[in-house]
C-alpha positions as CSV (number, residue, x, y, z in Angstrom):
1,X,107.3,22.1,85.8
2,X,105.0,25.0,84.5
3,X,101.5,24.1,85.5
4,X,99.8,26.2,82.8
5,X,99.9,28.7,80.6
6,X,97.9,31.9,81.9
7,X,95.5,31.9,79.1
8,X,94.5,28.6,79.1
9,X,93.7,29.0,83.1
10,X,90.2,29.2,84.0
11,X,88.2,29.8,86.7
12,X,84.4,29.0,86.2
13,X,82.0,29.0,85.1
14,X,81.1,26.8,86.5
15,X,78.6,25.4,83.4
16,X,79.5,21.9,82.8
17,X,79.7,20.3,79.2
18,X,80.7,17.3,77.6
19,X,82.6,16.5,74.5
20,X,83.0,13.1,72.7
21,X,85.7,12.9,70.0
22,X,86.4,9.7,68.0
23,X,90.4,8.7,68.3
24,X,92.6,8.1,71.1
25,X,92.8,9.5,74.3
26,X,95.9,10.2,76.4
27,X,95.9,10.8,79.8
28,X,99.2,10.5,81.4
29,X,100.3,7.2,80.4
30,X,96.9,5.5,80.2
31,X,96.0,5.1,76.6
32,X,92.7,4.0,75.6
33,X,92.0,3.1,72.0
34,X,88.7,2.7,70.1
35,X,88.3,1.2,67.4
36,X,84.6,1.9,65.6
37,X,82.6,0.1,63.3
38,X,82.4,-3.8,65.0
39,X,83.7,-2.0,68.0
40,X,86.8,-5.0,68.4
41,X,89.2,-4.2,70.4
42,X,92.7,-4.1,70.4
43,X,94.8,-6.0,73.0
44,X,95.3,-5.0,75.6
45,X,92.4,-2.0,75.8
46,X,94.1,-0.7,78.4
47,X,97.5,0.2,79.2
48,X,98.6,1.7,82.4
49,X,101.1,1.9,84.5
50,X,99.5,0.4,87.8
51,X,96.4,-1.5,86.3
52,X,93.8,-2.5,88.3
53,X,94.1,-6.4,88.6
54,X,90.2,-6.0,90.2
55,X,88.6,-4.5,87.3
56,X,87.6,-6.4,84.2
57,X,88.5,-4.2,81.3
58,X,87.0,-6.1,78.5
59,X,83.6,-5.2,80.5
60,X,83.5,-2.3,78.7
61,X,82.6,-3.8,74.9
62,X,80.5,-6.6,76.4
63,X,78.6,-3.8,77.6
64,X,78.7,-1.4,74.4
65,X,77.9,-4.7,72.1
66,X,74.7,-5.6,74.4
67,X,73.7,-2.0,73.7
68,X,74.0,-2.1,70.4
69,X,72.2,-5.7,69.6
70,X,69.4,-5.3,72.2
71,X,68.3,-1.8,72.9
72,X,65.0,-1.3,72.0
73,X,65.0,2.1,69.7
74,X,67.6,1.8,67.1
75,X,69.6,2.7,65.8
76,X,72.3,3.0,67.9
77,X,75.3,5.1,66.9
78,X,78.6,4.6,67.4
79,X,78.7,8.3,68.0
80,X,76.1,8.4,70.7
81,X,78.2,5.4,72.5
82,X,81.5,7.4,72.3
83,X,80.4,10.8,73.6
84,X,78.1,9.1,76.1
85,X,81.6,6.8,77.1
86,X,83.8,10.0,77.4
87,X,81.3,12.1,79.3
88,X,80.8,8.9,82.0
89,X,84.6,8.7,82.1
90,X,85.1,12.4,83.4
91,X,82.0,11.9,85.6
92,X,84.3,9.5,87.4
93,X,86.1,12.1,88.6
94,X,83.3,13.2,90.9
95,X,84.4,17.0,90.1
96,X,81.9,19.3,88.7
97,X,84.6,21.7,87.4
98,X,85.9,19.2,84.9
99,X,84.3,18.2,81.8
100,X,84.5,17.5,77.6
101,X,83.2,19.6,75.3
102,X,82.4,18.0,72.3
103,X,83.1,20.7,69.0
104,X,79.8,22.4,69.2
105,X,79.4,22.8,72.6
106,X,83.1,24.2,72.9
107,X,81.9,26.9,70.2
108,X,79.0,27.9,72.9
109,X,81.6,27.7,76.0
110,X,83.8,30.0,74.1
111,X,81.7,32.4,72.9
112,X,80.1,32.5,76.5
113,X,83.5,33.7,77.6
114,X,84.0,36.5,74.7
115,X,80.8,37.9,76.6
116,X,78.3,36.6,73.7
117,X,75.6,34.2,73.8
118,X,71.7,32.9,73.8
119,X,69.9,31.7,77.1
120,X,68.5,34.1,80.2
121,X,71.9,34.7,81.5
122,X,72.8,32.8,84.4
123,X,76.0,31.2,86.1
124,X,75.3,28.1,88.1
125,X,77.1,25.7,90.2
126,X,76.4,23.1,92.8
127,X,76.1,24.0,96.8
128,X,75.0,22.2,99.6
129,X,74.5,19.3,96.7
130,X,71.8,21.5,95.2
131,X,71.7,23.2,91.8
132,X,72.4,26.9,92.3
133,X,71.9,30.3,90.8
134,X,75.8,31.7,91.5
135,X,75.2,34.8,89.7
136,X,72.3,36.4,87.6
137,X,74.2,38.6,84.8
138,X,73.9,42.2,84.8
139,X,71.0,43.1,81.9
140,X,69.5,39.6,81.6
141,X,66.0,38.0,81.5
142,X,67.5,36.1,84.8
143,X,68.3,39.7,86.8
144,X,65.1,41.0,85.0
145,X,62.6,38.0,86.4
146,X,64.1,38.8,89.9
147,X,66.6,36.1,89.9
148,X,69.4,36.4,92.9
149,X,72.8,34.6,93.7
150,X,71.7,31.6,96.5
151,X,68.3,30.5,94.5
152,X,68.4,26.7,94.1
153,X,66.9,25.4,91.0
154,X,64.9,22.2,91.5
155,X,63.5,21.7,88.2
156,X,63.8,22.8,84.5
157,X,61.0,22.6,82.7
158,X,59.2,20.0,85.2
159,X,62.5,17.9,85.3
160,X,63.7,17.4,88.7
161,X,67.5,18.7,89.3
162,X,68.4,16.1,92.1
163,X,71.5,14.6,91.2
164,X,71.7,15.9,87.6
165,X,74.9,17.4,86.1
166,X,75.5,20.7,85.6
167,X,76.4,19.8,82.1
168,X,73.1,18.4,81.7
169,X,71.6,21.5,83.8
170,X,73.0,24.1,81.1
171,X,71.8,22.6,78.2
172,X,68.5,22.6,79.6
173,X,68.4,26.5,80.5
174,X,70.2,27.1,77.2
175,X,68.1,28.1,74.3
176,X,67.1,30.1,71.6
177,X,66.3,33.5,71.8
178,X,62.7,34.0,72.8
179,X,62.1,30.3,73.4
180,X,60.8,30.0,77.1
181,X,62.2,28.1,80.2
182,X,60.2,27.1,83.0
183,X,62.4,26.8,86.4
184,X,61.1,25.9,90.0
185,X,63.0,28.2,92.0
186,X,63.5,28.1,95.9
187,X,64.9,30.7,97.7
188,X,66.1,31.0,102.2
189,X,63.4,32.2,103.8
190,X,60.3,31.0,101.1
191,X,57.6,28.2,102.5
192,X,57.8,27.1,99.3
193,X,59.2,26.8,95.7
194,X,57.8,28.8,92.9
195,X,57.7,28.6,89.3
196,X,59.2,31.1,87.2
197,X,59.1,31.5,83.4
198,X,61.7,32.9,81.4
199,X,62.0,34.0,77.7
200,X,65.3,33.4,76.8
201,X,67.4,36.4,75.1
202,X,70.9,36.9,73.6
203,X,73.2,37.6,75.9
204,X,76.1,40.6,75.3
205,X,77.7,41.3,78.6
206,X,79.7,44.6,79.3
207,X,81.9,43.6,81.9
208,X,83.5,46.9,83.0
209,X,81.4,50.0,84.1
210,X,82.2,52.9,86.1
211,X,80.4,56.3,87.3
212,X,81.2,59.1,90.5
213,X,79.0,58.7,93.2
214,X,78.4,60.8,96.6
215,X,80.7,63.3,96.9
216,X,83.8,62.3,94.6
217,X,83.6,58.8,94.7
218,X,84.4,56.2,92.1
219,X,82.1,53.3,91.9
220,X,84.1,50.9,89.5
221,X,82.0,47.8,88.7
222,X,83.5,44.4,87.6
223,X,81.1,41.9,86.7
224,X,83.2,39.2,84.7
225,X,86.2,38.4,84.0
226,X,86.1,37.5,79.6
227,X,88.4,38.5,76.7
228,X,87.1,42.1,77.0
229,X,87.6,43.0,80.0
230,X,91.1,43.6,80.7
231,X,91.5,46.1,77.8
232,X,88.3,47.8,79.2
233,X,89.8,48.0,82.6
234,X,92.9,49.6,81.5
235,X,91.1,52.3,79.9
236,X,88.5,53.0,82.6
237,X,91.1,52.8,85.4
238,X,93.0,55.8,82.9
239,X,89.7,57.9,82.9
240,X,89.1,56.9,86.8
241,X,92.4,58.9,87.8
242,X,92.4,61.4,85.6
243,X,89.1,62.1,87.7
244,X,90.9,62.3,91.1
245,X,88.3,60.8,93.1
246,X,88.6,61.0,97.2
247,X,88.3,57.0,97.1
248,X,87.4,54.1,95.0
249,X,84.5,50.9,95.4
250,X,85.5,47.8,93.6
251,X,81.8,45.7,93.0
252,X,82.9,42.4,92.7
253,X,79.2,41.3,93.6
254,X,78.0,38.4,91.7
255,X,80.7,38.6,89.6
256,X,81.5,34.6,89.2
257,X,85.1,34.2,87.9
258,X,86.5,34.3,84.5
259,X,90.0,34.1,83.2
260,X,92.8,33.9,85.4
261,X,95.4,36.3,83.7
262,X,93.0,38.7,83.7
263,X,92.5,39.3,87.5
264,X,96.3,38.7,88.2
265,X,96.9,41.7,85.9
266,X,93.6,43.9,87.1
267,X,95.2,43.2,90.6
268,X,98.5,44.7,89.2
269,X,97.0,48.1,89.9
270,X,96.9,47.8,93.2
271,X,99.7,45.2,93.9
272,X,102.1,45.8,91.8
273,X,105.0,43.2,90.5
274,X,103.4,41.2,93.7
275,X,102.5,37.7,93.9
276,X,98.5,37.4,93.0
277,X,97.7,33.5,94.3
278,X,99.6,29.9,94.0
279,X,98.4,27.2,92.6
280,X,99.4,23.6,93.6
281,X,99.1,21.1,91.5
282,X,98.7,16.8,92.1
283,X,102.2,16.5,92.9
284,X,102.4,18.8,95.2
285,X,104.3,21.4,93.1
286,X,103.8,24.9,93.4
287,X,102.9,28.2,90.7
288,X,102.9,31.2,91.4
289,X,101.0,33.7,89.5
290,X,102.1,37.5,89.6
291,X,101.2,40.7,88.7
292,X,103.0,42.9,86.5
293,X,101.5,45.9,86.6
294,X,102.8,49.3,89.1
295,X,99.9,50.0,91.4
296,X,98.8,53.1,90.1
297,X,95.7,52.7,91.7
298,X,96.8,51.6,95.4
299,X,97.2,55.4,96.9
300,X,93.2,55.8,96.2
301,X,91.3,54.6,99.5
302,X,89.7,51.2,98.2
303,X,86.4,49.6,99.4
304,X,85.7,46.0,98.0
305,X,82.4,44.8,97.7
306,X,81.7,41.1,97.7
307,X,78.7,38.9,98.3
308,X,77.6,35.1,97.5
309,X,78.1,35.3,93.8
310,X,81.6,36.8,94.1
311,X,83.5,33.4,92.7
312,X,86.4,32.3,91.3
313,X,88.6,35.0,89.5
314,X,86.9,37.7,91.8
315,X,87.8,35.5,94.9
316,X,91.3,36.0,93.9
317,X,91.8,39.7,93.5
318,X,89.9,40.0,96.6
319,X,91.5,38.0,98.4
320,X,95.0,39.7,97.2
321,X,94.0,42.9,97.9
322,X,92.5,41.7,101.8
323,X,95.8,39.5,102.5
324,X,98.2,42.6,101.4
325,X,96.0,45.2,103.7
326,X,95.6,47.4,100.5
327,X,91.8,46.9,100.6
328,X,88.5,47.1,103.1
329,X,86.5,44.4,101.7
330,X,82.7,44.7,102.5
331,X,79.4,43.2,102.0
332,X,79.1,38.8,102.7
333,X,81.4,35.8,102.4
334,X,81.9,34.8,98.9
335,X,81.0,32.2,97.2
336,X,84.4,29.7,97.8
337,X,85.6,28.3,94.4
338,X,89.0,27.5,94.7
339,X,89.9,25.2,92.0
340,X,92.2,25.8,88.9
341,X,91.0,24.5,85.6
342,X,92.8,24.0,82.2
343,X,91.1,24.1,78.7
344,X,92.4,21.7,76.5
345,X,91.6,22.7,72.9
346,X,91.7,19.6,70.0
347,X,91.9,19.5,65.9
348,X,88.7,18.8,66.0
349,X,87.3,21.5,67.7
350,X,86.6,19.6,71.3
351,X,88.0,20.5,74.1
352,X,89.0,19.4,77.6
353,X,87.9,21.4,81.1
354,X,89.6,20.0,84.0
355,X,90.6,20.7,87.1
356,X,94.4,20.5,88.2
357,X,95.2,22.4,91.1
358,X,94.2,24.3,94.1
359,X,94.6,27.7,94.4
360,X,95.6,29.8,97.4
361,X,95.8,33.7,98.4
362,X,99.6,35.3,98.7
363,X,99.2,34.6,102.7
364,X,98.5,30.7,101.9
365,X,94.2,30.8,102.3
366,X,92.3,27.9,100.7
367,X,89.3,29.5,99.9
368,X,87.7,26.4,98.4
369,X,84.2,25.8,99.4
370,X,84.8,28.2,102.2
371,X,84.9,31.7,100.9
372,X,86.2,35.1,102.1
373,X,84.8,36.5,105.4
374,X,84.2,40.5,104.6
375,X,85.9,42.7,107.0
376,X,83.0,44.7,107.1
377,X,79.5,42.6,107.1
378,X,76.9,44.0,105.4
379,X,73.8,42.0,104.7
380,X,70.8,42.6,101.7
381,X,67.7,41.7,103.3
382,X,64.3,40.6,101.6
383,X,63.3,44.3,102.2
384,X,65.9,45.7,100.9
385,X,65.2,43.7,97.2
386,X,61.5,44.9,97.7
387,X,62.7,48.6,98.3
388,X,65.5,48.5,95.5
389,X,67.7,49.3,98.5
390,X,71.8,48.6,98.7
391,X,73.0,49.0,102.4
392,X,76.3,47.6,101.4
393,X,76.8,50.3,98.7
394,X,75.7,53.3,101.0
395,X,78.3,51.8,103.7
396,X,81.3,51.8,101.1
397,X,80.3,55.5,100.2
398,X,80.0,56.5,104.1
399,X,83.2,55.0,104.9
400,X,85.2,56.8,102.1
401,X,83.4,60.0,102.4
402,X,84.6,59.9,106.1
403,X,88.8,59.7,105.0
């Protein structure tokens, strides 16, 4: 069995939507049919394999019909009922890396990934049950307003976070460019959480940056993992050894995932025809993923820097490059997303985000909700944000200058 295709594989992002589409929906072999309009029901409404003889199925249209006779603002839609039906029956799942996107909202999760979009720039996720900043993106109101990975969000625009969804969380920060969002931010170490305002901005993020540092180092700088970025690797890595630097730093800081092709093949430059990561699926069956490039960049001394918002895509390729001993990796433990996710694109312009595997580094690591330990540990502290200091990035240069 082929678990997925590469390009349909991906790791993030960790912004959670919702998508209603009218017609059937197959999972597996549960069908569920519904029929609009009087909203009656064909016999039976479900069909499964291993029904649940404890569940009352019909429960379902004695609930949508009461909605529609005795709420108090109507109209109610049919619409409204459908996507709110579809959006509770992924909830079920208790997974906040799978979700539906209804057409327009795929649109924005799509363009998000080609690198372009409106809001202040953001990657969020859930830890410790809390709404949290995972990553502020490079060149954004977020990174601009003083924004770091580890801030939880308790409330958006005065309304409180606790227990609310991430889809529900991103539509919320999304907006308009220069429209404002109001966010009660907490960070470790505060008495207290403050409000911050933000005006939002279009978005355009340059994933791939490079420039020579100390004395004939490369500083190569990955901060997402999109539909651009593999081409603009490629190139830069070209223009990288043509310079013949004495070593190399990967910043994989706050970088929080992407596609997965993409860091199988960036991890081809040091790793070869290698295997990348495995991904095991609900039966228990096994994928793995490997690289096909020829490691024309594993003879350069490599330094890896990670930190909290190092997710996903960039937990992979550093965890490759740790397992294989081809890399030093430096700064704090990553953020620990190991989950695969499929996008299911429809006719209609919906699409399906859900999660169907775990995924593990060549030497057999679950990183999921644990993250990678550095080898070296390097820590930012409050000081060094006031000072505009990086300790972690003088250490990588030290170290390499020293070989």
């Amino acid at each position: 069995m082929k678990l997925i295709s590469q390009k349909k594989a991906i790791f993030l992002l960790i912004i959670i939507f919702v998508v209603a589409f009218v017609g059937g929906i197959i999972t597996g072999n549960h069908f569920i049919y519904l029929k609009l309009g009087k909203w009656k029901a064909p016999q039976p409404i479900f069909q499964s394999a291993s029904p649940d003889a404890n569940l009352d199925y019909d429960l379902f249209w004695q609930v949508w019909s009461i909605l529609k006779e005795r709420y108090v603002d109507q109209p109610v839609t049919d619409k409204n009922l459908f996507y709110g039906s579809l959006k509770g029956l992924v909830s079920g799942l208790n997974d906040p890396y799978s979700n539906f996107l209804d057409p327009e909202t795929a649109k924005i999760f799509l363009d998000e990934m080609s690198g372009n979009f409106e809001g202040i720039g953001i990657e969020i996720g859930i830890k410790d049950n809390r709404l949290t900043v995972i990553a502020p993106l490079p060149d954004t109101p977020a990174l601009r307003a003083g924004m770091r990975t580890g801030d939880k969000i308790y409330a958006i625009d005065g309304k409180d976070t606790s227990g609310m969804a991430l889809d529900e969380a991103a539509n919320l920060i999304r907006g308009k460019k220069g429209t404002k969002v109001k966010l009660l931010i907490w960070r470790a170490g505060d008495s207290t959480a403050k409000d911050l305002e933000l005006t939002r901005d279009v978005i355009s993020i340059k994933t791939v940056s490079w420039q020579l540092v100390g004395n004939n180092i490369a500083l190569l700088k990955v901060s997402h993992f999109d539909e651009d970025t593999w081409n603009d690797f490629q190139n830069i890595a070209q223009v990288i050894l043509k310079a013949n630097p004495k070593g190399l730093i990967l910043d994989l800081r706050n970088n929080p995932g992407g596609y997965l092709d993409t860091s199988v093949d960036i991890a081809g430059y040091w790793v070869g025809k290698d295997i990348v990561v495995t991904a095991k699926d609900a039966k228990g069956e096994v994928t793995e993923y490997r690289a096909k490039g020829r490691g024309e960049l594993k003879n350069l001394p490599i330094i890896v820097l990670v930190n909290g918002g190092s997710a996903s895509a960039s937990e992979i390729l550093a965890g490759a490059l740790q397992d294989y001993k081809l890399a030093t990796l430096l700064g704090e433990k990553t953020f620990g997303k190991g989950s695969v996710q499929e996008l299911e694109n429809f006719a209609d312009g919906s699409a399906l985000k859900l999660t169907i595997a775990h995924w593990y580094t060549p030497l057999g690591r679950s990183i999921n909700k644990e993250g990678i330990e550095p080898d070296i540990k390097v820590e930012l502290t409050e000081e060094d944000y006031k000072l505009d200091r990086d300790p972690q990035l003088q250490k990588a240069i030290e170290i390499l200058e020293k070989k």
